[in-house]
Backbone as ProteinMPNN parsed JSONL, in Angstrom:
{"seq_chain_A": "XXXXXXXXXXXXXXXXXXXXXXXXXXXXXXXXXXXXXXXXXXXXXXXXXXXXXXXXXXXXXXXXXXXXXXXXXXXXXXXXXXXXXXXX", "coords_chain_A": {"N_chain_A": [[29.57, 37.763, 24.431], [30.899, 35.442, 22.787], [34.711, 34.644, 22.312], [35.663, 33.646, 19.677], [33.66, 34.603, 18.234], [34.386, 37.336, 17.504], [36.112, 38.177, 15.935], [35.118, 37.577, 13.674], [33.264, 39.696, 13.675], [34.494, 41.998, 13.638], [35.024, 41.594, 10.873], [33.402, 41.9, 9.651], [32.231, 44.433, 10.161], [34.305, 45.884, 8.707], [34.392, 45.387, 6.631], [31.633, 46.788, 5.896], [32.639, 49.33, 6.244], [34.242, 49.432, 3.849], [32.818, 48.627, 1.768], [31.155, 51.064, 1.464], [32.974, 53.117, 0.987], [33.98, 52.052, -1.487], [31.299, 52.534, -2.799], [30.739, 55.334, -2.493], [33.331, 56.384, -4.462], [32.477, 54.803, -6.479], [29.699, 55.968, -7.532], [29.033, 58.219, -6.586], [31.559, 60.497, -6.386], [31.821, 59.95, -9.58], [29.657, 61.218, -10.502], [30.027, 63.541, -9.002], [31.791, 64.233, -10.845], [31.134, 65.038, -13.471], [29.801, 67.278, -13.134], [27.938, 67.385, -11.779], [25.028, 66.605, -8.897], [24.407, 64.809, -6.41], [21.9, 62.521, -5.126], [21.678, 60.964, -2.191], [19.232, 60.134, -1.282], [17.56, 59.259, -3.119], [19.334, 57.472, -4.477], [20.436, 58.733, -6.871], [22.478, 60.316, -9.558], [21.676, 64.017, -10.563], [22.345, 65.593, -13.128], [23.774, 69.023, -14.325], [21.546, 70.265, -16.283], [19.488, 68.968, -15.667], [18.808, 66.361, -15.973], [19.055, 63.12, -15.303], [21.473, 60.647, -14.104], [22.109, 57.531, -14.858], [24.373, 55.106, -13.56], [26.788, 52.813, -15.136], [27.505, 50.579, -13.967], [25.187, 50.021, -12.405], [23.441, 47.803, -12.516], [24.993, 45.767, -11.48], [26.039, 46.197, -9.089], [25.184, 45.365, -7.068], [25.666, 42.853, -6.461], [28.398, 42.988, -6.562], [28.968, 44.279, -4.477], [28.062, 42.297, -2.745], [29.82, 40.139, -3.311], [32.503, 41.392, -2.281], [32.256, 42.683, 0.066], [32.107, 39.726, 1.051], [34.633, 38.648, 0.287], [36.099, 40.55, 1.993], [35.26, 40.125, 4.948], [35.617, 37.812, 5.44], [38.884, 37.316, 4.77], [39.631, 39.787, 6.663], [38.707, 38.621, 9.05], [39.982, 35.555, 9.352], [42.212, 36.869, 9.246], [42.734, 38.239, 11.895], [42.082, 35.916, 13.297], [44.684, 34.679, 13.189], [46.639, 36.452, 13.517], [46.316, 36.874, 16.235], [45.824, 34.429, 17.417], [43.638, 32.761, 17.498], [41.739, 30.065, 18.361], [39.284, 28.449, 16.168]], "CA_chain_A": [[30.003, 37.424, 23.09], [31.944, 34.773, 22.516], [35.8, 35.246, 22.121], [35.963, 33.186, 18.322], [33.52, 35.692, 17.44], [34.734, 38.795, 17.762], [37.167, 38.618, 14.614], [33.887, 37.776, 12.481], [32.317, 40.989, 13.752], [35.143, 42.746, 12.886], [35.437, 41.702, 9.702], [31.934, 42.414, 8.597], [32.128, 45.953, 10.089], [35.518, 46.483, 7.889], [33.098, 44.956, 4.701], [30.613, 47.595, 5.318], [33.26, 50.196, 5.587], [35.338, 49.501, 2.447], [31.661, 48.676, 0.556], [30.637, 52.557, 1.784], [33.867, 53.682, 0.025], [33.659, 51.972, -2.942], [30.199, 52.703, -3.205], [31.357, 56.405, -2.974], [34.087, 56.128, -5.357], [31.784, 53.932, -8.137], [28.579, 56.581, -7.897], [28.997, 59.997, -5.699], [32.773, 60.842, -7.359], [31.685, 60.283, -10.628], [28.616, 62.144, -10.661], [30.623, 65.212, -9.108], [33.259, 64.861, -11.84], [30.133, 65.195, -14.497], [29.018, 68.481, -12.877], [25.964, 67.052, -11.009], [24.528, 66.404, -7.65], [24.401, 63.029, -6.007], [20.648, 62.394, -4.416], [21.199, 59.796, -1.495], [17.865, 59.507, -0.705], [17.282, 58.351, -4.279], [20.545, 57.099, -5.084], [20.523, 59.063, -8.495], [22.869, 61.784, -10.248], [21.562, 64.974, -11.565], [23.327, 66.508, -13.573], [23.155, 70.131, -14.162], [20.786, 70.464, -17.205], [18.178, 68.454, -15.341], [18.686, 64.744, -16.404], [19.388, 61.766, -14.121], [22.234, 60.076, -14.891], [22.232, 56.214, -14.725], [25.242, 54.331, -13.577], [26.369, 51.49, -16.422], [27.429, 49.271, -13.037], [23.74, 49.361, -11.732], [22.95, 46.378, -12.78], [26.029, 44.64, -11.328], [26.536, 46.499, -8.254], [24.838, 44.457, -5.668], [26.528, 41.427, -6.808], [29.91, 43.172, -6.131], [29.049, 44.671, -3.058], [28.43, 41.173, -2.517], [30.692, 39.28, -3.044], [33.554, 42.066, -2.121], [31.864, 42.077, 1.529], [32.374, 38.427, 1.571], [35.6, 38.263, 0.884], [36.784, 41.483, 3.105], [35.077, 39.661, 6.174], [36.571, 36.372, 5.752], [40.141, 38.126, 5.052], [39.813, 40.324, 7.935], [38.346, 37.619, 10.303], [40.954, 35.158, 9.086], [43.817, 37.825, 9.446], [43.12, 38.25, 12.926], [42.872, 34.76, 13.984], [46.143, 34.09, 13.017], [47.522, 37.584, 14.092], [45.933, 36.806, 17.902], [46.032, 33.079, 17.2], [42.323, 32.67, 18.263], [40.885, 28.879, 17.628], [37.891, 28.516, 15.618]], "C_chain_A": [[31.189, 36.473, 23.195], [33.47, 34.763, 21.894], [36.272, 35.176, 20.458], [34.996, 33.802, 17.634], [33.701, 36.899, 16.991], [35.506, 38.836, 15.995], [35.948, 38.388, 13.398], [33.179, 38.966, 12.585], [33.026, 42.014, 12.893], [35.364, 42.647, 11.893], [33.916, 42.176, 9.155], [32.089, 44.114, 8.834], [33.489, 46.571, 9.242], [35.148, 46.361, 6.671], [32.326, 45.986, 4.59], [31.271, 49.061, 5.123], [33.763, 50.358, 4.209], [33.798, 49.185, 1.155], [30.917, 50.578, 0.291], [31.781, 53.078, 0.859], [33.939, 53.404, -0.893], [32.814, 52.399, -3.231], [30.31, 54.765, -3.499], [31.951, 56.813, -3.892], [33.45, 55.814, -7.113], [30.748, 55.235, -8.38], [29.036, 57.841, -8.167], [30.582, 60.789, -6.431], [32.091, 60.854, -8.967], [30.621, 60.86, -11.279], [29.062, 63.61, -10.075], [31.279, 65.57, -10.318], [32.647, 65.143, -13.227], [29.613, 66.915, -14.148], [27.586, 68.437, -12.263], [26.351, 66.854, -9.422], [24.543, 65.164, -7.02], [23.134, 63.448, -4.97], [20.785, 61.387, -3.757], [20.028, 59.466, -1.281], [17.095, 58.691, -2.047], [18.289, 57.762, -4.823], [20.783, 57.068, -6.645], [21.483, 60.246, -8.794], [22.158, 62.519, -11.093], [22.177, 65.632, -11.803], [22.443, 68.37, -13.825], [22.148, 70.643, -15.236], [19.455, 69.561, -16.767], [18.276, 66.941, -15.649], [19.691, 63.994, -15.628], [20.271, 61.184, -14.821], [22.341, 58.498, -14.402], [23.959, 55.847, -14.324], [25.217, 53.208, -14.594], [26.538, 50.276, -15.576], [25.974, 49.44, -12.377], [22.974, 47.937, -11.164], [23.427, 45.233, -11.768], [26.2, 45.373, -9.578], [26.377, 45.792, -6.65], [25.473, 43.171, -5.595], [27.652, 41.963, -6.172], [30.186, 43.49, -5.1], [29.39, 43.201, -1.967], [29.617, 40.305, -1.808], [32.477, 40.477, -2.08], [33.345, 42.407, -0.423], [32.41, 40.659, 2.304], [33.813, 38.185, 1.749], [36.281, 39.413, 1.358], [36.36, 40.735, 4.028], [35.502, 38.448, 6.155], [37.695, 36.764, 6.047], [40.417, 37.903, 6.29], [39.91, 38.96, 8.978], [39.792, 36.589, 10.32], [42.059, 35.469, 9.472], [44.126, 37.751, 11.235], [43.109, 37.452, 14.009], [43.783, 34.234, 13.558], [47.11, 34.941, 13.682], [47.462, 36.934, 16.069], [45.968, 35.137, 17.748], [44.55, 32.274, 18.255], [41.914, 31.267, 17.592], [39.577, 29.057, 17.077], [37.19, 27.247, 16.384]], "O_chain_A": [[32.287, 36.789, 23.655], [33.397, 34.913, 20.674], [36.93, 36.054, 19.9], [35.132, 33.759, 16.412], [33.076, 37.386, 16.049], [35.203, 39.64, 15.115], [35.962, 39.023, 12.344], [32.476, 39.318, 11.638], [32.609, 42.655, 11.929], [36.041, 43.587, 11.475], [33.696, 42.843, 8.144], [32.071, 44.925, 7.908], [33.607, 47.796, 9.2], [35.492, 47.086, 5.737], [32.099, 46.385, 3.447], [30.862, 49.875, 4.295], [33.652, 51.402, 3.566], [33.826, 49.493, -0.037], [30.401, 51.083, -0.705], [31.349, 53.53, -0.201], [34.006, 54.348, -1.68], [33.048, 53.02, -4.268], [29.984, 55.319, -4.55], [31.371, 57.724, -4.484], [33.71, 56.237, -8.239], [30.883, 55.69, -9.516], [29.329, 58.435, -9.204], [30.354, 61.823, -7.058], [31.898, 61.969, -9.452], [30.613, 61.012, -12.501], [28.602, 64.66, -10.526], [31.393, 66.695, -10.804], [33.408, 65.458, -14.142], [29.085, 67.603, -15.022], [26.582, 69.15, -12.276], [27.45, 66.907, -8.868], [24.96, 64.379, -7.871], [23.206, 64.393, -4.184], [20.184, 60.443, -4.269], [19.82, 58.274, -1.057], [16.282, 57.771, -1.968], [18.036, 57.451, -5.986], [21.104, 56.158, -7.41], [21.202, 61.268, -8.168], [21.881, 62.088, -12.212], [22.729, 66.397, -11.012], [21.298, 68.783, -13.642], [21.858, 71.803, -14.944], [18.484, 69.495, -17.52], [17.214, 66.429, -15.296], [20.872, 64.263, -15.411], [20.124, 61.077, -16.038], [22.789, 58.425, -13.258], [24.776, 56.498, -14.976], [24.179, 52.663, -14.969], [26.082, 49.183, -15.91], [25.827, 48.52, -11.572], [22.404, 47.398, -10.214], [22.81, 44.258, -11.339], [26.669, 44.497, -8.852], [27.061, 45.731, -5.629], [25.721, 42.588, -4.54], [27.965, 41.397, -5.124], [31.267, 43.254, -4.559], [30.207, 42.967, -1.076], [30.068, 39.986, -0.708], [33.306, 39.916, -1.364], [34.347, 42.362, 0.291], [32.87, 40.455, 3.428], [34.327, 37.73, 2.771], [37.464, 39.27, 1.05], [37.42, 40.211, 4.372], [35.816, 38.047, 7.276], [38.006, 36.778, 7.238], [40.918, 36.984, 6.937], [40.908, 38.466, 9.502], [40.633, 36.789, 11.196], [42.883, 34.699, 9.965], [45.167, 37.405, 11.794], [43.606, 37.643, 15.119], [43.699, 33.006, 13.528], [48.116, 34.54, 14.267], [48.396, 36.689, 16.832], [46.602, 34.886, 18.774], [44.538, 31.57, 19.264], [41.751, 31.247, 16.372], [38.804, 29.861, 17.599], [36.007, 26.978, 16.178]]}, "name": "protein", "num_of_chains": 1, "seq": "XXXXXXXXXXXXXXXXXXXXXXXXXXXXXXXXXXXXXXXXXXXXXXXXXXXXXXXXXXXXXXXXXXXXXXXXXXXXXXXXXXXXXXXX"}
């Protein structure tokens, strides 16, 4: 692996962390704080009377994952060729 890549790796694997926590945060939290279940394998809340509960970011969420990926791995990558002073 080449040495001017390494800080791009790391920044994507710090994108898919901090997208895993938001993604926690936006769904799985607020389907506990309703009194329901969170179904990863379907990525749905039931609540406790039996009915699925929709997210109202659904729609939007892949976009944000998106873009909020993109710019954590630039950041990062960025951050730590300047920290280590690695040429591009």
């Amino acid at each position: 692996m080449k040495k001017n890549s390494i800080p791009l790796f790391i920044g994507v694997i710090v994108s898919f962390i901090a997208i895993w926590f938001v993604n926690d945060l936006l769904l799985v939290e607020q389907c506990l704080e309703n009194n329901g279940s969170f179904n990863y394998n379907k990525g749905e809340c039931l609540l406790e009377n039996g009915e699925v509960k929709v997210s109202e970011l659904g729609n939007f969420l892949i976009a944000i994952y998106f873009f909020m990926g993109m710019l954590i791995s630039l950041s990062v990558s960025f951050s730590i060729r300047k920290v280590f002073k690695i040429e591009q």
